[in-house]
N, C-alpha and C positions, 0 to 999 in steps of 0.2 A: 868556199868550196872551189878547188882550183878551177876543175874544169868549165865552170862557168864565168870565164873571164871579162864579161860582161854587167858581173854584178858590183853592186855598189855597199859597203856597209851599213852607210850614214843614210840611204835613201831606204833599204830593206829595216830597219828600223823604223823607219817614219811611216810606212806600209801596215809591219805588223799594226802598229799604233793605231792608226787608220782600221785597218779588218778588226782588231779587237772593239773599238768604239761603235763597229758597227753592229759586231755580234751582243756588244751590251748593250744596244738599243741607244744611244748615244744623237743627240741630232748632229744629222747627214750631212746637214749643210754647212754645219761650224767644222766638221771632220773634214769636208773635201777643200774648204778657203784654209786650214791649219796644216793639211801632207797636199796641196797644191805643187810646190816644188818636185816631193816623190813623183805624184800623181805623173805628172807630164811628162816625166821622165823614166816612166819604165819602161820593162824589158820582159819577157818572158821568163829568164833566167830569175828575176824578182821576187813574181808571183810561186814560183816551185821553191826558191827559200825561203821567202813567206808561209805557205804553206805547212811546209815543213816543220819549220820551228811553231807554229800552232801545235802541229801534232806533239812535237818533242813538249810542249808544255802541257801537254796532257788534256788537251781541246779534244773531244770526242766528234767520231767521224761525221757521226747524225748531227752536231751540232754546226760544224763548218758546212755541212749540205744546208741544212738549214738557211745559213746567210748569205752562204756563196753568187748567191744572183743578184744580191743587194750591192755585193763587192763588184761582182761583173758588171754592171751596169754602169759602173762608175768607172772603171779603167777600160773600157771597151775601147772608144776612141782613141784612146791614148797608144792601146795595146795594136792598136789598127797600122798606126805610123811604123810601128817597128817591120824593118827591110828585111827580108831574109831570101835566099834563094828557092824559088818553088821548086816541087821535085818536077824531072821530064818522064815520061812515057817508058815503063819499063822499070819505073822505080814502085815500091811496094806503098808510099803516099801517095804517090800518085792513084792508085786505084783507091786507095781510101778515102780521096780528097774529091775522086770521081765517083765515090760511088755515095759522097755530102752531098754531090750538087743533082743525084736522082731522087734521094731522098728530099730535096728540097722541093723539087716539082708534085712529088707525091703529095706533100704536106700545103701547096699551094693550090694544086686540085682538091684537098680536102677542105679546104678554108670556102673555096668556091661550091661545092658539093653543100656545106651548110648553111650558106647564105641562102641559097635555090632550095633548101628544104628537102634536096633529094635524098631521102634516107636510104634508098637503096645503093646509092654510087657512094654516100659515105661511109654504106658498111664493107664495098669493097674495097676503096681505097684504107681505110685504117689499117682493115685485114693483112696491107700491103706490107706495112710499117713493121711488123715483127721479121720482116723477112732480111730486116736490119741485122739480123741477127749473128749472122756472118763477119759481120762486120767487127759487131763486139769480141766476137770469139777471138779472131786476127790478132786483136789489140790485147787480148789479154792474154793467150798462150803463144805470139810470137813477137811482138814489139811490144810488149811489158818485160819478158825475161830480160830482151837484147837489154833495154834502157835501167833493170835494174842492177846488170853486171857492169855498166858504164858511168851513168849516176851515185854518184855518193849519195844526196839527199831523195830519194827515190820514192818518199812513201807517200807522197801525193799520191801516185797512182794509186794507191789503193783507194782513194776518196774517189778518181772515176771510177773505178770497177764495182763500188759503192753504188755510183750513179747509175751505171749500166744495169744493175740489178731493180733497177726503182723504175727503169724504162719496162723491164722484161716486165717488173709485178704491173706496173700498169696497161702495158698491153691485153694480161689476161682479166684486166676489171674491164675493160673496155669491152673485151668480146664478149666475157658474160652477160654487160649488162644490156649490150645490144641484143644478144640472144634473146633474153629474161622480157626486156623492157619491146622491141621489137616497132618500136618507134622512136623519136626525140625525145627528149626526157632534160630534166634539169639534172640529173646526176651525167649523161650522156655527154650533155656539152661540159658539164665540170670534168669529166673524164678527156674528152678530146684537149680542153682550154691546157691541164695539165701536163698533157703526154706531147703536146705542141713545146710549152715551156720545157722540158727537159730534153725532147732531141733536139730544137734548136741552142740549146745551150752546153748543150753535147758540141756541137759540133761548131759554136765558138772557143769551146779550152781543148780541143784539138786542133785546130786550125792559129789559134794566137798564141798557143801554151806550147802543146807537147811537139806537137812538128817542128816549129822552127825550132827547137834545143835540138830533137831529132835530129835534123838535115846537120845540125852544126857540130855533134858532137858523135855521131854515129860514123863508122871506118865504113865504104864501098863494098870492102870482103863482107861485110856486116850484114848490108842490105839485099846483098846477094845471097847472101845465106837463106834472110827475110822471104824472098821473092820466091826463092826456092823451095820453101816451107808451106806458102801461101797457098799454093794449087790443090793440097789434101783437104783443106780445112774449106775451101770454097769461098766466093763472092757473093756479096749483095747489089742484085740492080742490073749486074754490067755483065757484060761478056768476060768468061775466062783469059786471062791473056795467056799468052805463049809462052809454057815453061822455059825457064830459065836454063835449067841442063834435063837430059833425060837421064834418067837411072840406068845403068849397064849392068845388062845380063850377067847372073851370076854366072863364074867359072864351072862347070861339072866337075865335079868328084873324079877323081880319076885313082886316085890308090891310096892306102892307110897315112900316106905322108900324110894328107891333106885331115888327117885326125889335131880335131880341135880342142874337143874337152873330153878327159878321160878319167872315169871316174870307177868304182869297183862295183857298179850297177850298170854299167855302158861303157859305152863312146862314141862321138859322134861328132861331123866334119861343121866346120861353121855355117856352112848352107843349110844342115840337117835342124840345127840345131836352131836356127831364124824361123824355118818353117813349121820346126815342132812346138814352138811359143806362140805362133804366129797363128794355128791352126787350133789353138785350144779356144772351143767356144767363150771364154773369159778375158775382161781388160784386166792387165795384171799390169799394178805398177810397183817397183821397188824405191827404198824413201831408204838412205843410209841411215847412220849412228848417230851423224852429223847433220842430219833433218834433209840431206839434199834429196834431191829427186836424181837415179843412178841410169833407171829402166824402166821401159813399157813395152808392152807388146803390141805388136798393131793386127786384128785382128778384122777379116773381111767387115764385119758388122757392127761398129763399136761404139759406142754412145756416148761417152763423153770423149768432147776433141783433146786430141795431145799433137805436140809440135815437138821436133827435137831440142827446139828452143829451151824447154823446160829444164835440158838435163843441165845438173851443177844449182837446180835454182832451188832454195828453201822451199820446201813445203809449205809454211805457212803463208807465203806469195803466192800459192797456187789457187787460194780460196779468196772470198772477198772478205773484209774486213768481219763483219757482222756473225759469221761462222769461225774464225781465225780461233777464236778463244774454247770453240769446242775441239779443234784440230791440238792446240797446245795443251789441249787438258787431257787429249787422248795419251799423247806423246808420252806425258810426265807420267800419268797411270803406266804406261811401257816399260818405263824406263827404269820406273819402282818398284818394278815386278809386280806391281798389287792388281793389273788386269793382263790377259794373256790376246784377247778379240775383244773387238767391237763389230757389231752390225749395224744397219740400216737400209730401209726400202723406202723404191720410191715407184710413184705411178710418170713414166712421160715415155710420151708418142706413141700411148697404146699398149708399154710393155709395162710388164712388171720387174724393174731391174733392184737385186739384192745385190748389196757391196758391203763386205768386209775388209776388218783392218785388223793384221794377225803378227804379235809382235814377235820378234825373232833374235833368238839368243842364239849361242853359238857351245860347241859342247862342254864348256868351263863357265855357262851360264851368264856371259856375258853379254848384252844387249848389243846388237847390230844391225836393228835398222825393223822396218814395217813394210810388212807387203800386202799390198790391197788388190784385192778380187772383185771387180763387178761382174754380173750373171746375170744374164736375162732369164727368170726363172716364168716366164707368162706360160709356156705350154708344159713345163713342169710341176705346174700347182694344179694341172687338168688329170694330170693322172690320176688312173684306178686299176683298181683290181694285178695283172699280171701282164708280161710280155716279154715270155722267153727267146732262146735263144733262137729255137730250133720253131719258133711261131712267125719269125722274121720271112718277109717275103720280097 
């Protein structure tokens, strides 16, 4: 792969060889004296075409999670030596690489919290850890888009956003069973020993893996784009930094020139027309012909995060691996006329939000793309009876 200029042929073969022996249970110790050579000599660049070609050989994503910490354990050190430029202050790793090292104190107060037995300071502290959450989101709808337009071999990342998902599920076994359980429990400390192994392991293949290619292969306009994008969706831990640019007041309207879309039901200037999308209680996003992602609306209340990051990027990037295969199956029902919607609901933060998926031809019945509506239907499933016009107060 060009842009990894870093990489080696003869060593990325010696690797796979390596991660395959380990994933067939192969002894460890004749695999690390036999890719000793690789071993010592990699790169970040390595590991992502490593990776990669698993996937391309049809390695399943559950199965590389599976070994993956058997692997890491073994090129850690190795991956340690590799130089790369840290980001400074005002770059968008930076807050992410600062908002590892809060979450590490968090995770060190909890380690201390369960040695003392104090079950109350461990149920606040764990409580802490999803508020990582931020964190994930950044990575996945605005430095996953950037890296997968720039990346040729890019579908590792899907095995973190994988990972990231296995954080979220266990944060919520952990709080139910402390709720449920309401003291220490053996399943309690297998819950914490776990969700300890996965964010610290988190945040070695972001920190040895994806940053440093990051820093090397990402343009400045790039990351300021990043940085830019990063204030909507929020932080974990740290203080907001100082946006990057502020957004300029829209121009007013001033006469029919400023007619933007004109159609033989209206018309209306480009500012009318941001706010009349913008103001529909609905996340409305649009998915072209070509699966990309076109449009969203941003709407005061909105529940699932978008970044402008996304627009140009495949839909099926937008999901994590594990779901990818219900999003392509919708598609191909689309596209074969043989379904016209899809729905599903779901219960988080208290709402009840419905999201459809309504596929859209065009008037010669040709296929052009998917548009998806989520709704927050929680005070519209309470209705009863009546509530006219003229009953409005």
């Amino acid at each position: 792969m060009s842009e990894f200029i870093n990489n080696n042929e003869n060593r990325v073969k010696s690797l796979l060889q390596f991660s395959l022996g380990m994933i067939h249970g192969e002894d460890g110790t004749k695999l690390i004296e036999q890719h000793k050579e690789a071993l010592g000599n990699i790169t970040p660049y390595d590991m992502i075409e490593m990776e990669a070609r698993q996937i391309e050989m049809g390695i399943e994503v559950a199965d590389i999670k599976q070994h993956i910490e058997k692997v890491m354990n073994v090129i850690f050190p190795y991956l340690k030596k590799y130089d790369w430029e840290k980001p400074a202050e005002g770059h968008p790793l930076y807050y992410l690489m600062l908002e590892n090292r809060e979450l590490e104190k968090i995770l060190e107060k909890t380690k201390i919290a369960l040695k003392n037995k104090d079950f109350e300071k461990m149920t606040e502290l764990t409580s802490n850890l999803s508020q990582y959450e931020n964190h994930l989101i950044r990575k996945e709808n605005i430095l996953f888009p950037f890296l997968e337009k720039i990346w040729k071999n890019y579908t590792p990342l899907k095995v973190m956003w994988s990972l990231h998902d296995d954080i979220r599920k266990k944060w919520k076994e952990l709080a139910q069973h402390i709720k449920g359980d309401g003291k220490f429990t053996a399943r309690i400390y297998k819950d914490v020993g776990e969700l300890f192994f996965l964010m610290y392991g988190m945040i070695f293949k972001e920190e040895l893996i994806v940053y440093p290619i990051a820093m090397e292969t990402v343009t400045q306009k790039h990351w300021q784009q990043m940085q830019e994008q990063s204030a909507e969706l929020g932080y974990s831990y740290i203080k907001p930094p100082k946006e990057f640019s502020k957004k300029k007041k829209p121009d007013i309207i001033k006469s029919v020139s400023d007619i933007f879309w004109k159609v033989e039901t209206g018309e209306l200037a480009k500012e009318q027309l941001e706010l009349l999308l913008n103001n529909l209680p609905l996340d409305v996003t649009f998915v072209d012909e070509n699966d990309e992602v076109r449009f969203f609306s941003r709407p005061k209340d909105r529940f699932f995060p978008r970044s402008p990051a996304i627009i140009g990027r495949k839909v099926q990037n937008c999901h994590p691996p594990e779901s990818v295969h219900i999003v392509e199956k919708i598609i191909a029902e689309f596209k074969a006329g043989k379904k016209k919607e899809a729905k599903f609901w779901i219960q988080m933060k208290g709402k009840f939000i419905l999201i459809k998926y309504f596929a859209m031809h065009d008037d010669y019945g040709k296929y052009r793309g998917i548009l998806e509506v989520g709704q927050d239907i929680t005070e519209i499933r309470k209705l009863e009876g009546e509530m006219r016009l003229l009953d409005w107060e």
